[in-house]
N, C-alpha and C positions, 0 to 999 in steps of 0.2 A: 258743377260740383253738386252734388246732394246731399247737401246740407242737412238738410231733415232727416234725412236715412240714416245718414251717417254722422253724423254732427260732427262731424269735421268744419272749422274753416280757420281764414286768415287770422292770426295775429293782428296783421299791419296789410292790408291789400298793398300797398307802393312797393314793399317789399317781398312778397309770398312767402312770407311766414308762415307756415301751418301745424296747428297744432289740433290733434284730435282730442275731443272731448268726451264722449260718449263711452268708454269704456269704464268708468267709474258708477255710472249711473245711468245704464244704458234705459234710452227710450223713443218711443217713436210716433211721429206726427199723427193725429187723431184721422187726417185726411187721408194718407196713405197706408194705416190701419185698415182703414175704411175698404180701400182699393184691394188689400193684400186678401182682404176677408171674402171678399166679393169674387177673388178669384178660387175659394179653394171650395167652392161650389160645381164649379166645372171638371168634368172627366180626364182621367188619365188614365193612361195606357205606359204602364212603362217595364212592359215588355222588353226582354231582347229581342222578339219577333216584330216587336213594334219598329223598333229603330233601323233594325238591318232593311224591313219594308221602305222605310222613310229614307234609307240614304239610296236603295237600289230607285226610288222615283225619283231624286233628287239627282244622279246620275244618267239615269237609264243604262248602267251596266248591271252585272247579277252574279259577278265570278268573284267571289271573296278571296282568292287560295285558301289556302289551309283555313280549317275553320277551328282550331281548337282556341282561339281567342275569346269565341262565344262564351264558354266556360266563366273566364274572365271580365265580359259585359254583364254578364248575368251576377256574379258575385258584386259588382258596383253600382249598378241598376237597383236591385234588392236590397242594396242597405241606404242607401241613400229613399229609398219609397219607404222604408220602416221607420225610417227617423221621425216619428211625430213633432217634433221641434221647429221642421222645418216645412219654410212656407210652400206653397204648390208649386208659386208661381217660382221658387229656386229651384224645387224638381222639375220643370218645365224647361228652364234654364240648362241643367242637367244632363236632360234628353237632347237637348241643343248641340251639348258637347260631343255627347254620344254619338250624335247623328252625325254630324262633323268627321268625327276620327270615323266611325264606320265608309265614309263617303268616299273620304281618302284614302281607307282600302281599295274602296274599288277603283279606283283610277290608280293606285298604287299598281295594282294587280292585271291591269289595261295594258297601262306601259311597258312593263315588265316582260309582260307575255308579246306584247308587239315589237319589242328591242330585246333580244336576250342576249345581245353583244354586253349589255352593260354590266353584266357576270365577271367581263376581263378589267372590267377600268379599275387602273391601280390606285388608289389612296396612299400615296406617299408619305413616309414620313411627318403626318400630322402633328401640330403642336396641338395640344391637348390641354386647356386650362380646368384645371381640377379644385374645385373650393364650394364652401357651403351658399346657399343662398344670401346676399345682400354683406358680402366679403370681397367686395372689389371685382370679382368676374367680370361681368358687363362690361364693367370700362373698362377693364384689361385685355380681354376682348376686343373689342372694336379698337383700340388705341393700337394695338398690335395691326389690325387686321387692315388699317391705313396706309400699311408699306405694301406700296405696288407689286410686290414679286408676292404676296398672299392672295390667297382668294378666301371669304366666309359663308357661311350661308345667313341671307337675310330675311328678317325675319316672315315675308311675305310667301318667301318658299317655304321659310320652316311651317308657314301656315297650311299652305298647300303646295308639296313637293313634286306633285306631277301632275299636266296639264287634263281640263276634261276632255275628253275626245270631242272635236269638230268645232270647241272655240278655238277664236282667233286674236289675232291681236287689231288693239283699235287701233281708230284714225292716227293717232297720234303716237301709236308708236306704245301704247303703251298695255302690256301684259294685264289683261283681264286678274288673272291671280293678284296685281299689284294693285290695282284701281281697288277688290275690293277689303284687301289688306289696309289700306292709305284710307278709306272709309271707317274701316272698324277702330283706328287709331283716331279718327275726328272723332267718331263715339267716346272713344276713354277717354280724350280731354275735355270732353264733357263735365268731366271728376278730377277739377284741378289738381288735388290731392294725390291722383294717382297718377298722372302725367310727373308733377314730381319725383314720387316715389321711381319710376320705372318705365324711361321713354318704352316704346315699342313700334317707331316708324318702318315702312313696310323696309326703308333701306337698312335700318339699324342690325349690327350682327345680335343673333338670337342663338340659345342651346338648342346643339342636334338631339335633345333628348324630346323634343317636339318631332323627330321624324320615330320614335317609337310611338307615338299616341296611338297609331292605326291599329297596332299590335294590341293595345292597352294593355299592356304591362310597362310601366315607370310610373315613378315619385309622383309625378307631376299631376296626378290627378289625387294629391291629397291636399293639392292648392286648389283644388275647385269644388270642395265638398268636405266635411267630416267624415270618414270611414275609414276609421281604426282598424274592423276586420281585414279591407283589403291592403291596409299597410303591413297586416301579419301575414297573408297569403303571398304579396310582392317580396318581403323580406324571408319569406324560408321556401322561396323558390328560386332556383338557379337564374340568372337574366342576359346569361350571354348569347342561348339565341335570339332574345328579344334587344341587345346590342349588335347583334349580326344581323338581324331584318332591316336598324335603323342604320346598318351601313350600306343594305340594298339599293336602303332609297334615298342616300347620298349619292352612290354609283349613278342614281337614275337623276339624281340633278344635275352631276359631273357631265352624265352624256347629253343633257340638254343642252350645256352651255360648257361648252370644251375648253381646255385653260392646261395648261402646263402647270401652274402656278402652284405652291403647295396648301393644304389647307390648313387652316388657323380655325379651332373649335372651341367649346367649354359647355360644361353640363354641372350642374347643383349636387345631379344624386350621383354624379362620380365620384365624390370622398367614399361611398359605403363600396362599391361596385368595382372596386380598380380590377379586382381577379375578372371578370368578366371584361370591363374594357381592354386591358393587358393580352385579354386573351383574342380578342376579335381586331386590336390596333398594334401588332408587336412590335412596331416601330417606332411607335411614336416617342416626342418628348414630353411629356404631362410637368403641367406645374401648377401646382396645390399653394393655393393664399390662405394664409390664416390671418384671424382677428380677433379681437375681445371676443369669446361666446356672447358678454351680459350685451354688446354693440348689436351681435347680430340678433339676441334673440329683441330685443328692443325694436330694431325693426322688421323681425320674422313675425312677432305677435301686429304691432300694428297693421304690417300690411293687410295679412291673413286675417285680422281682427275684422277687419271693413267687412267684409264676408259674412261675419258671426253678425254683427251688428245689421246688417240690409237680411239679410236671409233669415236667421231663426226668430222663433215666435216670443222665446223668452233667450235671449241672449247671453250663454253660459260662459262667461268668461272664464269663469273659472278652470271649467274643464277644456278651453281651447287654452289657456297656460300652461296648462298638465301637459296635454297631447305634445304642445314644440318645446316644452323646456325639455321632454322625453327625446324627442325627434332630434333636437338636435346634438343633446348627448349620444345619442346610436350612432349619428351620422360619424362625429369626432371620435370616437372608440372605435369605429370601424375602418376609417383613416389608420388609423394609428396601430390597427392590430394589422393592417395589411399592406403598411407604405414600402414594405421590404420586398413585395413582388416586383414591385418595378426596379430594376436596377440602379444604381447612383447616377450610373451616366446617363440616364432618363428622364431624371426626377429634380425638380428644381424645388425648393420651398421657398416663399416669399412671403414677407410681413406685408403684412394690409397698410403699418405705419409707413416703411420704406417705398411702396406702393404710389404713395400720397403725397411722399418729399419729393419726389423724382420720379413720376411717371414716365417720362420720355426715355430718361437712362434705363429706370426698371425694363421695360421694353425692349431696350436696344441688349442689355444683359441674356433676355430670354431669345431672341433672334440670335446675337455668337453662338448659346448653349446647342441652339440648333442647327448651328453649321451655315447661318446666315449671317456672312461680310457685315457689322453696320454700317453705314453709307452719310454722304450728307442730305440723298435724297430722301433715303431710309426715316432721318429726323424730319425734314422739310414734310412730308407726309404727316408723320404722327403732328407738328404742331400746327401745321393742314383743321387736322379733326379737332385737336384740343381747341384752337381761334375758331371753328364752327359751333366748336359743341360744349360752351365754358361753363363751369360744372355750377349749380342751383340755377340754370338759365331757366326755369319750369317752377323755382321755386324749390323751398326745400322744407321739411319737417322738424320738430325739435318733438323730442321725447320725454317721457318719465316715468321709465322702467318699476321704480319702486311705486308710484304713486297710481297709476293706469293700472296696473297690476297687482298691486297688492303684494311685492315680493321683496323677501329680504335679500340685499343685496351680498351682504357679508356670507351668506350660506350658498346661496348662489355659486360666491366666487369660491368657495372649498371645492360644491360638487364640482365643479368645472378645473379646480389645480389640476388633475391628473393632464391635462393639455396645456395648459398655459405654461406650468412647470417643464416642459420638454420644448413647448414652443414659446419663445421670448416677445408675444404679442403684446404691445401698448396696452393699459387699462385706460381703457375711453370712456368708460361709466363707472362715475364715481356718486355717494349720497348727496 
């Protein structure tokens, strides 16, 4: 855990209790000051030319398809390098990203072009878990995804969904892609704190919205940087072919690992998007969790907060409370202006509360919806994963929304009526 970074720690270590500190009075160790300073003496290059070079060595392939993404790298690249705020060594970290999702084009684009059977494989009837960040997805997810007759994708393929050409599998049986997923996951519990917050073992199910990264267009890289511009470029741009790319490269997992079985998925920025998922999944059955906004944004700012606290030079809290208490009003307006394209018989709504009394049932409700028998193995499965996986086993967080943030909670809850009022979520943050 970095502690110093992030001034996070235990409570009570026996218990993992944790409670973040640092947001009230953010500040940062003179040593690691020290370290941050020292690096912003060293060159950068952070080019788009730079990264697409760095992922084509990183590979040794050079066929991107279609390049209009560049457009796209280059809009994220540039605003994240203008940010004077922030430190070198996070835009370093950046390019890391970048290089990554670029890499995974090119072997996305390998495959693709070496199998083009995988154009026929059907995506059946997916279930589709639809909800905002840190609203029970995850676990409703994978709690589903425990009944034998699913299959998900974990999060080790979500990392890297197609093989590099001419690795192999080791000694032991074990997928090069997994060894260095199951790696990257020792690193994050490095950060007690966020090992709480948000397993991510290479088996755990993860959102297919990590097979659009290659594209760069989704949400999900406004979890790994501040850039407002590119969240207005991703929001007044169409995204169902960049939902239809990342169903390419589900097809290209499906044809790696062949399964009858049907798939069980969920994504964060499918509340705003359902016209574009609707349009690339017309089958599916989508179910949308709601919960307190003040719960989620409580822990949307913390998580995300860690970020502001390790990365910027002067730590703007303020303006990262603006950004998601914004984000994630868009997010619930845009639910809510477009829950009527999916049909009823498609659409399931679920309370985060209901969620929590009865996980097992909730689960087994969403399987009939979906034309899935519940079974007694159907249960034996799901309390399978609940007895492996019993919920604060990592330790858990306590919050305080008003006080870490500086927000009134009473005005809060007005702006946010227009959803609560239609949807009957529990108020889980009170003064």
């Amino acid at each position: 855990m970095m502690a110093d970074t992030l001034n996070a720690k235990p409570e009570a270590v026996g218990s993992k209790i944790f409670r973040v500190d640092g947001f009230r009075n953010p500040s940062l160790a003179a040593d690691r000051r020290e370290q941050l300073e020292a690096i912003e003496a060293e060159p950068l290059d952070m080019s788009a030319q730079a990264v697409l070079d760095a992922a084509k060595a990183a590979t040794g392939l050079d066929d991107f398809g279609p390049m209009d993404f560049v457009e796209r790298l280059e809009l994220l690249l540039g605003e994240v390098e203008a940010n004077a705020n922030l430190w070198k060594s996070a835009k370093k970290q950046f390019i890391g990203f970048c290089v990554k999702a670029a890499s995974n084009r090119l072997r996305n684009q390998a495959y693709l072009s070496a199998n083009p059977e995988t154009a026929d494989i059907v995506i059946d009837r997916p279930i589709i878990i639809v909800g905002l960040p840190r609203s029970g997805t995850t676990h409703l997810e994978n709690l589903i995804a425990a009944d034998r007759r699913l299959r998900y994708l974990p999060v080790y393929l979500g990392s890297e969904a197609t093989p590099t050409p001419g690795e192999t599998i080791d000694p032991d049986g074990k997928d090069p892609r997994w060894i260095r997923s199951n790696a990257h996951w020792d690193r994050m519990k490095g950060n007690a704190i966020m090992a709480a917050m948000h397993e991510h073992s290479p088996d755990h199910a993860c959102g297919e919205n990590e097979l659009q990264m290659p594209d760069f267009s989704t949400y999900q890289w406004e979890w790994m940087a501040e850039v407002p511009r590119w969240r207005d470029y991703y929001l007044s741009h169409d995204q169902t072919p960049h939902y239809a790319y990342g169903k390419r490269i589900l097809q290209a997992v499906a044809h790696q690992f062949p399964s009858e079985r049907r798939w069980i998925m969920k994504g964060n920025q499918h509340s705003e998007q359902l016209p574009a998922l609707n349009a690339v999944y017309p089958d599916a059955i989508f179910v949308q969790t709601h919960r307190d906004p003040l719960a989620i944004l409580q822990s949307v700012l913390t998580m995300r907060g860690l970020s502001v606290l390790a990365n910027q030079k002067s730590p703007d809290i303020e303006g990262h409370v603006t950004y998601w208490v914004d984000r994630i009003e868009t997010m619930l307006r845009a639910y809510m202006r477009d829950m009527e394209v999916i049909p009823a018989n498609r659409r399931i709504d679920l309370m985060f509360q209901d969620i929590m009394a009865d996980d097992i049932g909730t689960a087994q409700h969403v399987l009939a919806a979906a034309g899935l028998t519940p079974s007694q193995d159907s249960v034996a499965d799901m309390r399978h994963y609940m007895d492996t996986h019993p919920r604060g086993r990592d330790g858990r967080v306590v919050y305080d929304l008003a006080g870490d943030f500086n927000l009134d909670l009473e005005a809060l809850r007005k702006r946010f009526s227009f959803y609560t009022d239609r949807f009957p979520v529990k108020h889980e943050v009170r003064p």
